[in-house]
PDB file of the backbone (N, CA, C, O) and the ligand in Angstrom, with CONECT records:
HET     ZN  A 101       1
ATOM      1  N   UNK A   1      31.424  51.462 -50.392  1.00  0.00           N
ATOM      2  CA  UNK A   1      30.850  50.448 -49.502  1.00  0.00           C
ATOM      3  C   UNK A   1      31.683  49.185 -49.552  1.00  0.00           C
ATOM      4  O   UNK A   1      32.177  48.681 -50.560  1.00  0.00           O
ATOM      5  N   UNK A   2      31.780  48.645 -47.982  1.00  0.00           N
ATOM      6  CA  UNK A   2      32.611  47.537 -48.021  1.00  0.00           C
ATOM      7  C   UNK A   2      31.925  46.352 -48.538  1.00  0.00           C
ATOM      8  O   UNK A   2      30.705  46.228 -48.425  1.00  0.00           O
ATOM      9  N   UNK A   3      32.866  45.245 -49.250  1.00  0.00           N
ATOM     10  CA  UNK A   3      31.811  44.293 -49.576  1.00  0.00           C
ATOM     11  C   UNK A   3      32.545  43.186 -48.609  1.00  0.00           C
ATOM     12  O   UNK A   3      33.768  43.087 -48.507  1.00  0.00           O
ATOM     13  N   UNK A   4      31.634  42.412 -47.949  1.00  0.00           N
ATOM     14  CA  UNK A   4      32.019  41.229 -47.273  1.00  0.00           C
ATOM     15  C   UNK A   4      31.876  39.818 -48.152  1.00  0.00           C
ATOM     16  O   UNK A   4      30.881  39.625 -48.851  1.00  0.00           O
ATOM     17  N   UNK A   5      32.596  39.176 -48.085  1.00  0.00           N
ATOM     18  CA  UNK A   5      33.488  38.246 -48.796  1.00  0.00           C
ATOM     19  C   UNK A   5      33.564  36.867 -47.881  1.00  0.00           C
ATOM     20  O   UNK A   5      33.525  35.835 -48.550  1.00  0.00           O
ATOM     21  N   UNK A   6      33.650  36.727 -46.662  1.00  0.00           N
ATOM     22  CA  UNK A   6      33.399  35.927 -45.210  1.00  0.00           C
ATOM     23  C   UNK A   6      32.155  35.379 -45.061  1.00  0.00           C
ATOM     24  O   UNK A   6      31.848  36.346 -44.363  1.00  0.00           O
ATOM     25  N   UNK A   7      31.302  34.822 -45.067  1.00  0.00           N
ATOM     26  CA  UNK A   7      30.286  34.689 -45.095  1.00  0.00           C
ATOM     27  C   UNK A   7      30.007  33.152 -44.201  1.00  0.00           C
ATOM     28  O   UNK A   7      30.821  32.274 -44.486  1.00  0.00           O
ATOM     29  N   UNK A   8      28.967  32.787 -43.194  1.00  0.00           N
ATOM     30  CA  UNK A   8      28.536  31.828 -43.156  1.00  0.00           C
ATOM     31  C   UNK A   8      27.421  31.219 -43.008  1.00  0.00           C
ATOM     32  O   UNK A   8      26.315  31.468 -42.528  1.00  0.00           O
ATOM     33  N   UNK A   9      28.165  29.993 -43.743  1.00  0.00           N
ATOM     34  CA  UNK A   9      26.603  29.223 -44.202  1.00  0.00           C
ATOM     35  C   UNK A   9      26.036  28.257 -43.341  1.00  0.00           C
ATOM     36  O   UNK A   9      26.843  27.894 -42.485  1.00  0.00           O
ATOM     37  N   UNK A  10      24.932  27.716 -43.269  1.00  0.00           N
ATOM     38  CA  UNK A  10      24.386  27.089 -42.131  1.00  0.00           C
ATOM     39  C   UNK A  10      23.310  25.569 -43.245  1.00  0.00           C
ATOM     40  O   UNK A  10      22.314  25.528 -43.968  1.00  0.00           O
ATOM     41  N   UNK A  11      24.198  24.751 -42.792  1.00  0.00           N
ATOM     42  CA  UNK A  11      23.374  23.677 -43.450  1.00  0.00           C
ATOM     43  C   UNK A  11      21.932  23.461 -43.397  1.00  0.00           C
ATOM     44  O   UNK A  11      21.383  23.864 -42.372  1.00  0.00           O
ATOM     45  N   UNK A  12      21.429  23.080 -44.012  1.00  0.00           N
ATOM     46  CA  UNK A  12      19.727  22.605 -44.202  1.00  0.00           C
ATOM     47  C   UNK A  12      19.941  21.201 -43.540  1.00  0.00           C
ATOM     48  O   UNK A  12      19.290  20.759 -42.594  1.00  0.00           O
ATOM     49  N   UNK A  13      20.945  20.591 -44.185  1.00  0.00           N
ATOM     50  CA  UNK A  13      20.685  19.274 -43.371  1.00  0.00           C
ATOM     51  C   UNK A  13      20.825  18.954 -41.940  1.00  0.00           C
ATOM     52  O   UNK A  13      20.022  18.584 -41.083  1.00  0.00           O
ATOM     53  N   UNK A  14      22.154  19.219 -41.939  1.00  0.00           N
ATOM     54  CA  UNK A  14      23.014  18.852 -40.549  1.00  0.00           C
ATOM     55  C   UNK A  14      22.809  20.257 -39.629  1.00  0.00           C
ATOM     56  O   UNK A  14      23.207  20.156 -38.468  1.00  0.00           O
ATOM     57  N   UNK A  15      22.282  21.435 -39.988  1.00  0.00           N
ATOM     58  CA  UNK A  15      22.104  22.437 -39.762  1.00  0.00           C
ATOM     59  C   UNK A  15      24.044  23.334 -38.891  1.00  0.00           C
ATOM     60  O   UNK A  15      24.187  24.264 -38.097  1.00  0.00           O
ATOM     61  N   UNK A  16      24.788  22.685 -39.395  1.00  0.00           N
ATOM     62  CA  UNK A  16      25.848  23.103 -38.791  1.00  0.00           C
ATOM     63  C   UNK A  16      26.468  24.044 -39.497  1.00  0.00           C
ATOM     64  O   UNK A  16      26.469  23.948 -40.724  1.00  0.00           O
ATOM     65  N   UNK A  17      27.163  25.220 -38.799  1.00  0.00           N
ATOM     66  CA  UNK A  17      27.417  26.442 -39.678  1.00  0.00           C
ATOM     67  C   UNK A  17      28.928  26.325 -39.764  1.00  0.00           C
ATOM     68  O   UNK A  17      29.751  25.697 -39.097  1.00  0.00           O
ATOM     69  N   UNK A  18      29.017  27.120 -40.783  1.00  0.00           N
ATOM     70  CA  UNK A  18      30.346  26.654 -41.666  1.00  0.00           C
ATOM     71  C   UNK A  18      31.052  27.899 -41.976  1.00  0.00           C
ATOM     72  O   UNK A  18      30.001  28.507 -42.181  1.00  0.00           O
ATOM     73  N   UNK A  19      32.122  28.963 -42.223  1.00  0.00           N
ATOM     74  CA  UNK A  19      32.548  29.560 -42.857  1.00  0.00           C
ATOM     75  C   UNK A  19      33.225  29.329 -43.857  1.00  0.00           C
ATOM     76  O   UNK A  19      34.165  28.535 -43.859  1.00  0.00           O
ATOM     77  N   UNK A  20      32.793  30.073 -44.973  1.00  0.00           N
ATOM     78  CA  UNK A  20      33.164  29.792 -46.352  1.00  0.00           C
ATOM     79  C   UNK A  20      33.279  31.241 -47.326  1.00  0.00           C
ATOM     80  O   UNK A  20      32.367  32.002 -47.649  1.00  0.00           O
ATOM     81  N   UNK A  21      34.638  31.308 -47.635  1.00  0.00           N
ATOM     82  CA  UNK A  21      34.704  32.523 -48.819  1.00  0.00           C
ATOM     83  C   UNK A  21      34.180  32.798 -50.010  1.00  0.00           C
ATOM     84  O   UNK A  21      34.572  32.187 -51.004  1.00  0.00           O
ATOM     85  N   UNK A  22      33.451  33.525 -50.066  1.00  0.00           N
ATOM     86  CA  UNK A  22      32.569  34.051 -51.529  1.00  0.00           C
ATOM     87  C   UNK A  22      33.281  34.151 -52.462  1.00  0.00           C
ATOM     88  O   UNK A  22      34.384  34.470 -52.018  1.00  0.00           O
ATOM     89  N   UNK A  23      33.324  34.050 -53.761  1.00  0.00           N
ATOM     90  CA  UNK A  23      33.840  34.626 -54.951  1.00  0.00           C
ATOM     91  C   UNK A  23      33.520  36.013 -55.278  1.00  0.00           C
ATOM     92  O   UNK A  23      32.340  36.351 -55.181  1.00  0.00           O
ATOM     93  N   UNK A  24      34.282  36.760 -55.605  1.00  0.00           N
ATOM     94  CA  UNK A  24      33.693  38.189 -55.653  1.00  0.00           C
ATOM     95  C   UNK A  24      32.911  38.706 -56.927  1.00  0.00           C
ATOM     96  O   UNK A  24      32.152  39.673 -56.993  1.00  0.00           O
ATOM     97  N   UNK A  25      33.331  37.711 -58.048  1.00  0.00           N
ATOM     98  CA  UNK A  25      32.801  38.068 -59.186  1.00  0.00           C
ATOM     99  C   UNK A  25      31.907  36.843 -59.894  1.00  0.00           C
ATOM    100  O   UNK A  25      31.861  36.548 -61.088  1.00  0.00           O
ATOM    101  N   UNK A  26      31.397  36.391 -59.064  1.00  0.00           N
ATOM    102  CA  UNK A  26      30.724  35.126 -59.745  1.00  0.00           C
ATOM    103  C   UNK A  26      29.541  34.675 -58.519  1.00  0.00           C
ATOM    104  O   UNK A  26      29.687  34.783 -57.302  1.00  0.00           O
ATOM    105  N   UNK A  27      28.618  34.265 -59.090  1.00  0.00           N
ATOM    106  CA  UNK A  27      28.129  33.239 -58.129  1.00  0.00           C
ATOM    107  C   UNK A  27      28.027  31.904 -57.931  1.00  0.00           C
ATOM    108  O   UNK A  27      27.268  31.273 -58.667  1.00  0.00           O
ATOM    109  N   UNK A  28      28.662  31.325 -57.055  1.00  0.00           N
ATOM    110  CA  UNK A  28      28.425  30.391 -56.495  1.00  0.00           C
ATOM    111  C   UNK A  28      26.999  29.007 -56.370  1.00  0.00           C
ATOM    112  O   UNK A  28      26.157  28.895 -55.479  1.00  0.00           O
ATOM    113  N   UNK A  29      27.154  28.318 -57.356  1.00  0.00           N
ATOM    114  CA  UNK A  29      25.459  27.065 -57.243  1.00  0.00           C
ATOM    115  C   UNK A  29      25.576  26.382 -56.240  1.00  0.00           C
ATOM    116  O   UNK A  29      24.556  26.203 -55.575  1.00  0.00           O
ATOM    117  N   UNK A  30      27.039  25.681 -55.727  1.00  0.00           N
ATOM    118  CA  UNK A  30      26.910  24.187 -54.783  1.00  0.00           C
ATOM    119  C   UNK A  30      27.951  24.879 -54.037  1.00  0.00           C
ATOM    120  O   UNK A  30      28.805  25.699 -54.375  1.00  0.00           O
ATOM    121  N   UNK A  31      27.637  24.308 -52.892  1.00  0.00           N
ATOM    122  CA  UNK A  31      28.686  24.141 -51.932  1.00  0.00           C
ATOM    123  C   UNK A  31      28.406  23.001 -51.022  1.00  0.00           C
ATOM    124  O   UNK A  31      27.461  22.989 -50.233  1.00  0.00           O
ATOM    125  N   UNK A  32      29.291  22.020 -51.172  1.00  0.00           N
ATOM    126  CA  UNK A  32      29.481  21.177 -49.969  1.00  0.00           C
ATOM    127  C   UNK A  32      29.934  20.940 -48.804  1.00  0.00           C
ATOM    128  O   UNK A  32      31.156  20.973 -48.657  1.00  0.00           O
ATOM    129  N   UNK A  33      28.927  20.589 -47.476  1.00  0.00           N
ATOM    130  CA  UNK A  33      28.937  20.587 -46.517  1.00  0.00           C
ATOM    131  C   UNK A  33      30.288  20.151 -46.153  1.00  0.00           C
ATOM    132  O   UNK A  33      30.958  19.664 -47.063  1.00  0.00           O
ATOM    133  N   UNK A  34      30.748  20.228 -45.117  1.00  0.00           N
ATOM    134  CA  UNK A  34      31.988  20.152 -44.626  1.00  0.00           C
ATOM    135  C   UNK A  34      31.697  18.695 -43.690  1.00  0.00           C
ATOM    136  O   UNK A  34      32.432  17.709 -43.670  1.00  0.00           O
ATOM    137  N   UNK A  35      30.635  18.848 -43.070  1.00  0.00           N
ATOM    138  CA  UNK A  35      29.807  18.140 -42.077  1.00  0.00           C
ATOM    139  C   UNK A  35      29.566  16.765 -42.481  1.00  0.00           C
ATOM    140  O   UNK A  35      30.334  15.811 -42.367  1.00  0.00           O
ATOM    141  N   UNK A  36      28.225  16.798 -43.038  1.00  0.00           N
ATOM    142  CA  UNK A  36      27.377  15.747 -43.615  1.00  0.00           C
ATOM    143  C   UNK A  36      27.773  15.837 -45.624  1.00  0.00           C
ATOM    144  O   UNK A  36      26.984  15.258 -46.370  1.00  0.00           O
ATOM    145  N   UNK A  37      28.362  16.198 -45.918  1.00  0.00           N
ATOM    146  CA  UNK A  37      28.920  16.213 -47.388  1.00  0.00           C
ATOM    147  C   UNK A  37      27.806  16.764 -48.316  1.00  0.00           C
ATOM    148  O   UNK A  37      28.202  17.061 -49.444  1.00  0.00           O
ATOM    149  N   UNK A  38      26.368  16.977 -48.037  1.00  0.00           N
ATOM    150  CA  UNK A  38      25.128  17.609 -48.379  1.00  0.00           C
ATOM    151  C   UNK A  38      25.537  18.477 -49.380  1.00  0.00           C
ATOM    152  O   UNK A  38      26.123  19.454 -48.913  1.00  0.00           O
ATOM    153  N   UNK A  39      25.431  18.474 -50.717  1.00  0.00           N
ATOM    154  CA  UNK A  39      25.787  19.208 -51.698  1.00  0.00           C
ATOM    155  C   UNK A  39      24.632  20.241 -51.421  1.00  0.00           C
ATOM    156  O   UNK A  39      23.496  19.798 -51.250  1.00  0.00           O
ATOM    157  N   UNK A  40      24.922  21.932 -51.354  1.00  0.00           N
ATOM    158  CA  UNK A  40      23.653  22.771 -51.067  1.00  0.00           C
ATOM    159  C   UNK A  40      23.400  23.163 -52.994  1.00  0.00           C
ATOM    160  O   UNK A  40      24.221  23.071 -53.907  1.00  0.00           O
ATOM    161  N   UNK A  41      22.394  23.463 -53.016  1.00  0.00           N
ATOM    162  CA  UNK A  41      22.072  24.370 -54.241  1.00  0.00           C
ATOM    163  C   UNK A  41      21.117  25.719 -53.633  1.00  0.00           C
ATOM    164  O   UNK A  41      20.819  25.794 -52.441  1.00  0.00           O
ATOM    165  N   UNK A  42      20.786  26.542 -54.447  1.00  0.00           N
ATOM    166  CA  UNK A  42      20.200  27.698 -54.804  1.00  0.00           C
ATOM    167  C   UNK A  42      18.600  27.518 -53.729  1.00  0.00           C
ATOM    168  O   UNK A  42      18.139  26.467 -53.284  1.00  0.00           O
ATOM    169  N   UNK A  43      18.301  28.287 -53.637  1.00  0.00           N
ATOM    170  CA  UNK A  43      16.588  28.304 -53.812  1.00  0.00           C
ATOM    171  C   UNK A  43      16.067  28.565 -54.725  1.00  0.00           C
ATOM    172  O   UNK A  43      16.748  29.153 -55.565  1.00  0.00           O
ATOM    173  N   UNK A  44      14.887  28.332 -54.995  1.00  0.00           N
ATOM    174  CA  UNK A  44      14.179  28.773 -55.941  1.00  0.00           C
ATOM    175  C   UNK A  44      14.096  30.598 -55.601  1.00  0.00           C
ATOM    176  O   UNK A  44      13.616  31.272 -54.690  1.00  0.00           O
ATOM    177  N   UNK A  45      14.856  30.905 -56.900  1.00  0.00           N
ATOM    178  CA  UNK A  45      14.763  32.626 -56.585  1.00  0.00           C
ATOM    179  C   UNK A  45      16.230  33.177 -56.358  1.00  0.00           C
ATOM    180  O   UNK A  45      16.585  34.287 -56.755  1.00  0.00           O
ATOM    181  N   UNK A  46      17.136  32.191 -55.606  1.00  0.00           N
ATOM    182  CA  UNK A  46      18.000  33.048 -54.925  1.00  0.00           C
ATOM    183  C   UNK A  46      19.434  32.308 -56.396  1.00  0.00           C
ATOM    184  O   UNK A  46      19.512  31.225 -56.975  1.00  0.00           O
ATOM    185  N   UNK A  47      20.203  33.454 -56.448  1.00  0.00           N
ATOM    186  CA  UNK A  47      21.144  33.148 -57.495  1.00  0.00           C
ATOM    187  C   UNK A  47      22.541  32.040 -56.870  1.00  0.00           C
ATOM    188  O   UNK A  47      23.358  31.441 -57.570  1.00  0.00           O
ATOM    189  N   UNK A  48      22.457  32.046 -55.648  1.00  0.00           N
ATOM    190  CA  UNK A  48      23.745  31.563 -55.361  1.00  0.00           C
ATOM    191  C   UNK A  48      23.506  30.850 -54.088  1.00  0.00           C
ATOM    192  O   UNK A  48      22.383  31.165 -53.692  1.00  0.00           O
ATOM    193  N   UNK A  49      24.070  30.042 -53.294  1.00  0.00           N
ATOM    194  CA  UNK A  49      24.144  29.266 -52.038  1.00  0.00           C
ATOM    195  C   UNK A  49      24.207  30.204 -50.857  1.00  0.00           C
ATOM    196  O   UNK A  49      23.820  29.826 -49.751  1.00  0.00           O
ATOM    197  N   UNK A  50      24.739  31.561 -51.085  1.00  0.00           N
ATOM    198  CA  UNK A  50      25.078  31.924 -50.420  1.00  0.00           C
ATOM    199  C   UNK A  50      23.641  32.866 -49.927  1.00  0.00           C
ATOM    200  O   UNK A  50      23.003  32.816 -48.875  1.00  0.00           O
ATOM    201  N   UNK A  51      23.481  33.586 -50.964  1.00  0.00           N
ATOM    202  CA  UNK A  51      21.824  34.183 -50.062  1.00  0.00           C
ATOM    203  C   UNK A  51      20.820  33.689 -50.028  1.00  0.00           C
ATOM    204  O   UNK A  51      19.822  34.351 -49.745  1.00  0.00           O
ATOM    205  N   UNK A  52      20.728  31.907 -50.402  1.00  0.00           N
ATOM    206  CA  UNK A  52      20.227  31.020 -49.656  1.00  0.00           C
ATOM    207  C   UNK A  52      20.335  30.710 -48.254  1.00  0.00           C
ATOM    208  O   UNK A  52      19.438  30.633 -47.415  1.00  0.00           O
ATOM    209  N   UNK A  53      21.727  30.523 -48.119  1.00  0.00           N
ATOM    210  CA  UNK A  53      22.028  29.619 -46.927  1.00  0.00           C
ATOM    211  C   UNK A  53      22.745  30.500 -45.708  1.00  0.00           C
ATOM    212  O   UNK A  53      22.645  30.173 -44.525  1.00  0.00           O
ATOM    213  N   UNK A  54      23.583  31.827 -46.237  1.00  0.00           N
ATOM    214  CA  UNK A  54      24.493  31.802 -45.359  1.00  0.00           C
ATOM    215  C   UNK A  54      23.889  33.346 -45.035  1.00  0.00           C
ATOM    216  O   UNK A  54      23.075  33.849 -45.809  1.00  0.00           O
ATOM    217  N   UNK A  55      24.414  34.146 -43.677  1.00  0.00           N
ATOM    218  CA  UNK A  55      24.163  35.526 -43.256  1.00  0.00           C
ATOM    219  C   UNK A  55      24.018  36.524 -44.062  1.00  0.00           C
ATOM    220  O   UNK A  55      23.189  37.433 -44.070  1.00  0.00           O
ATOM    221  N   UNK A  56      24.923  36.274 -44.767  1.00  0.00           N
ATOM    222  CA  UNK A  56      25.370  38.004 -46.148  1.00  0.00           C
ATOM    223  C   UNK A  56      25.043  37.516 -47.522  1.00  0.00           C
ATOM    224  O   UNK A  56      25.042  36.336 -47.870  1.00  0.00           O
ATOM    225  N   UNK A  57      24.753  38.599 -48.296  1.00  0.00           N
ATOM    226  CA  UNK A  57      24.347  38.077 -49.519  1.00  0.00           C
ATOM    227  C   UNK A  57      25.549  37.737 -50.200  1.00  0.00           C
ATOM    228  O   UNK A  57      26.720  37.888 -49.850  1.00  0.00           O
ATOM    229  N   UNK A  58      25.040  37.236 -51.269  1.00  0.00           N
ATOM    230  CA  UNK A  58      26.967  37.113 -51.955  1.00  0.00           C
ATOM    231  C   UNK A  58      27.449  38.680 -52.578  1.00  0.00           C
ATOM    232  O   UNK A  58      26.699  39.653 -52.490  1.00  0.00           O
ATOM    233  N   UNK A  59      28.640  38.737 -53.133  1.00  0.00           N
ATOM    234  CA  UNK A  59      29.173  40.123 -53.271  1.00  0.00           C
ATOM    235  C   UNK A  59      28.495  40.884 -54.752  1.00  0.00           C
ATOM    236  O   UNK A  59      28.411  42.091 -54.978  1.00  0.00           O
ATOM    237  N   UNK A  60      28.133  39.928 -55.488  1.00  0.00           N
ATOM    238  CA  UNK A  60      27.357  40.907 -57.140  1.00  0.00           C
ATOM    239  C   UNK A  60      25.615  41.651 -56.173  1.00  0.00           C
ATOM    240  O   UNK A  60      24.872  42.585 -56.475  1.00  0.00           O
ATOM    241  N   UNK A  61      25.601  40.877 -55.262  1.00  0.00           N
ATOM    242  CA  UNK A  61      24.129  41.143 -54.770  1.00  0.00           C
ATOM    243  C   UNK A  61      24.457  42.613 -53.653  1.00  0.00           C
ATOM    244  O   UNK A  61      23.776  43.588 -53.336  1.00  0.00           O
ATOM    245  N   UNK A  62      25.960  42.106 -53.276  1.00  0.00           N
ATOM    246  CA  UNK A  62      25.982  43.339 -52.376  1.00  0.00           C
ATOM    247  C   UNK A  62      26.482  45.087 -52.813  1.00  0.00           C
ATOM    248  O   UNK A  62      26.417  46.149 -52.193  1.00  0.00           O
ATOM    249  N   UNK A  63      27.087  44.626 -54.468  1.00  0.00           N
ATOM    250  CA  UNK A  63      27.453  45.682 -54.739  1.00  0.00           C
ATOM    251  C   UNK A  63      26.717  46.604 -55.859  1.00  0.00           C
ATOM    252  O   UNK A  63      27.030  47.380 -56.762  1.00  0.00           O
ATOM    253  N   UNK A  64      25.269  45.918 -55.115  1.00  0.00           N
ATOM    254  CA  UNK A  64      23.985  46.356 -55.734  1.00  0.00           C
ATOM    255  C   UNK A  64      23.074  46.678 -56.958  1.00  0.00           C
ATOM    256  O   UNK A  64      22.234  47.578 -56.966  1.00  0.00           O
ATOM    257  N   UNK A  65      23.335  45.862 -57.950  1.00  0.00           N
ATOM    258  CA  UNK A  65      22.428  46.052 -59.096  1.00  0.00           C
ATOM    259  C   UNK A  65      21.305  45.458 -58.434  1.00  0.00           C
ATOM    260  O   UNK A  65      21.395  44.253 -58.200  1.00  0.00           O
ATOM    261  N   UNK A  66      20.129  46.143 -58.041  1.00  0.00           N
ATOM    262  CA  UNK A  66      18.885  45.686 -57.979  1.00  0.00           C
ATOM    263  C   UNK A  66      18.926  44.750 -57.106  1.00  0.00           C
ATOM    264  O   UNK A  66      17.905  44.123 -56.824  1.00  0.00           O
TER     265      UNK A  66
HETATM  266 ZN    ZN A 101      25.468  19.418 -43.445  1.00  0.00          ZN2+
END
């Protein structure tokens, strides 16, 4: 299975979407807006910014432990 790595994220604040590359072996806490400079964090629950904020989960989530 392919893992996607591309991912984009869509601000909470400024709500403007962004493309941004995943790390493949790590997750990701902050990412800052490109936009409005809005440092993102996690949700409650979610390990990384990314399956918070953005389309695809990040890649440890996609290459499926649980
Ligand atoms: Zn923003």
């Amino acid at each position: 299975m392919a893992i996607i790595t591309r991912a984009t994220l869509r601000c909470p604040r400024c709500g403007k979407p962004q493309q941004a590359e995943m790390p493949v072996d790590a997750c990701q806490f902050f990412y800052e807006c490109r936009e409005c400079h809005e440092v993102l964090r996690p949700k409650p629950g979610d390990c990384c910014v990314f399956c918070s904020y953005a389309d695809v989960r990040c890649p440890p989530k996609q290459a499926g432990s649980t």
